[in-house]
Each structure stands twice: as C-alpha cells, then as structure tokens.
C-alpha positions in Angstrom: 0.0 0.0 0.0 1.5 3.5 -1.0 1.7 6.2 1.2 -0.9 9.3 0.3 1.4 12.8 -0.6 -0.7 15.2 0.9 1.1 17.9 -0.7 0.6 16.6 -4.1 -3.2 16.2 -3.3 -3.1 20.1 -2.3 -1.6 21.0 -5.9 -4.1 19.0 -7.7 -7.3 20.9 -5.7 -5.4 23.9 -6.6 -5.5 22.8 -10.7 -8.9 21.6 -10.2 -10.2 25.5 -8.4 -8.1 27.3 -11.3 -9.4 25.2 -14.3 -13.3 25.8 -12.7 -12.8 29.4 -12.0 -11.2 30.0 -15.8 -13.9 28.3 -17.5 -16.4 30.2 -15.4 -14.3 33.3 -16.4 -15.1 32.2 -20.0 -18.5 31.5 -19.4 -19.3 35.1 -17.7 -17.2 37.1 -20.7 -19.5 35.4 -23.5 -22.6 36.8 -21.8 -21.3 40.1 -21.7 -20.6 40.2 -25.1 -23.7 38.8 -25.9 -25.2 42.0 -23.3 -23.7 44.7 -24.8 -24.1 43.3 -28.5 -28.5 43.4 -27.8 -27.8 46.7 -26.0 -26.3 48.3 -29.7 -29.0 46.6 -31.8 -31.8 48.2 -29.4 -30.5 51.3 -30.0 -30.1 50.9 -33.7 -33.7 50.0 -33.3 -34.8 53.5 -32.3 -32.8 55.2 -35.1 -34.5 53.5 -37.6 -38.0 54.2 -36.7 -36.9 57.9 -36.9 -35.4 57.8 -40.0 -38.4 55.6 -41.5 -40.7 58.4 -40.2 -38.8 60.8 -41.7 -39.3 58.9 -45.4 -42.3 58.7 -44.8 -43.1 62.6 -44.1 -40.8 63.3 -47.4 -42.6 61.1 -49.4 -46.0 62.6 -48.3 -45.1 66.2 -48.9 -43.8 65.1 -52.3 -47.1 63.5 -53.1 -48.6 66.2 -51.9 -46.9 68.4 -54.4 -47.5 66.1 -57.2 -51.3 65.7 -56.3 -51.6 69.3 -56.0 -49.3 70.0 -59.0 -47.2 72.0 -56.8 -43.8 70.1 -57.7 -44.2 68.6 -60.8 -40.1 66.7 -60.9 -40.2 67.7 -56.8 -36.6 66.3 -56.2 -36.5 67.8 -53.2 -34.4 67.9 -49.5 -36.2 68.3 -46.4 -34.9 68.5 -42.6 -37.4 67.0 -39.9 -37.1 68.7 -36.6 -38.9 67.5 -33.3 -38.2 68.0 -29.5 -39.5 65.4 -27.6 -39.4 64.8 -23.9 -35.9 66.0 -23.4 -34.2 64.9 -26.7 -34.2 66.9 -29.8 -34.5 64.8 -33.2 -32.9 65.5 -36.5 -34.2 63.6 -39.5 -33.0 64.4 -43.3 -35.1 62.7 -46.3 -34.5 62.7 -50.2 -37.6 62.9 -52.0 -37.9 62.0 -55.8 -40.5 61.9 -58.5 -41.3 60.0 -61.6 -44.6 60.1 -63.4 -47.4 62.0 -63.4 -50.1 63.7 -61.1 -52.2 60.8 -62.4 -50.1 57.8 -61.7 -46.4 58.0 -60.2 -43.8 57.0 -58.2 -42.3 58.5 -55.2 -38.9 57.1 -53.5 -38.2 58.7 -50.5 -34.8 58.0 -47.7 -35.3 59.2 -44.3 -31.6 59.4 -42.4 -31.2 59.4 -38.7 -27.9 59.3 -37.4 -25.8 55.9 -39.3 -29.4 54.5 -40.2 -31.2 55.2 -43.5 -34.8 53.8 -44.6 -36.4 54.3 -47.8 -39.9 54.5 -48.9 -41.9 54.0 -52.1 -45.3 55.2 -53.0 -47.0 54.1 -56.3 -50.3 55.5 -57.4 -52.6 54.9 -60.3 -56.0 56.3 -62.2 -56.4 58.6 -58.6 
C-alpha cells in the first residue's frame, strides 16, 4: 500500500479551483458580449423608426406636391425637426419623382444618425 502525498493532493485541488474558475471566467465574458451586442441593436432600433418616419413625411409632402401639381419633378431635400421629452430629433429625407399627377412613383430616404430607410409610393388612375 502507497503512502498518500498530501502535498501533491493540495496541488491538484489547486489545478482543479483554477481550471473551474477560468472556464467560469469564460463563461461570464460570452454573456457580456452577448449584453452589450443586444444593448447596440436596441438602440439601432430606435434610429430606424426615426429615420423611417422621416421617409415617410418626405414622401408625403412630395405626393402632396404632385397631387396638387405643386412640384411637378419635386426632387427635393427636407430637414425634420422635433423635441420630444428632453431629446431633440434631426431627421433628413430625399424625396424623388417620376410620373405624373395621375399615376407616379415616389422614392423617399429618411436618415437618422448611421441609419437610412427608404420608402416608395406608387399610385394609379387617382
């Protein structure tokens, strides 16, 4: 029968603490990447409903012009303004025209910060 080493039974608790404490290290740094990766997208969220909003307000004031043969080609630039709460929005959109006051196309791209949306509105025999 061989004699137990109690100091080589120390080291190899030691390993055995080390090796579950590292992985748990791992473990803990992949959830906070996944964290802070959801925390980006949900802001990228609220940028694009701005900027869709502001497509959509260039492409109505274009259509309005076309309907009202107001802006025939109305290629036009707009800058969307609002204070809400305690935050001040700045939307940009493109608007463009092709067609008639009859039936048409409009194509407009609302910006907000990095995010851009575009918006199409087709009419026919109005």
């Amino acid at each position: 029968m061989k004699k137990i080493n109690f100091k080589q039974r120390g080291a190899i608790s030691i390993f055995l603490a080390v090796l579950l404490l590292s992985e748990l290290s791992i473990i803990g740094l992949g959830i906070s990447f996944l964290a802070v990766q959801q925390l980006k997208m949900s802001g990228q969220v609220g940028q694009s409903v701005v900027a869709y909003y502001a497509a959509e307000a260039g492409a109505e004031k274009c259509y309005y012009q076309v309907r009202n043969l107001t802006g025939q080609g109305c290629d036009n630039t707009g800058q969307i303004s609002e204070n809400i709460g305690s935050g001040d929005y700045q939307a940009g959109y493109q608007a463009g025209f092709s067609g008639s006051h009859e039936a048409g196309t409009v194509i407009s791209i609302g910006q907000f910060g990095k995010t851009s949306r575009k918006v199409e509105l087709t009419w026919s025999g109005l």
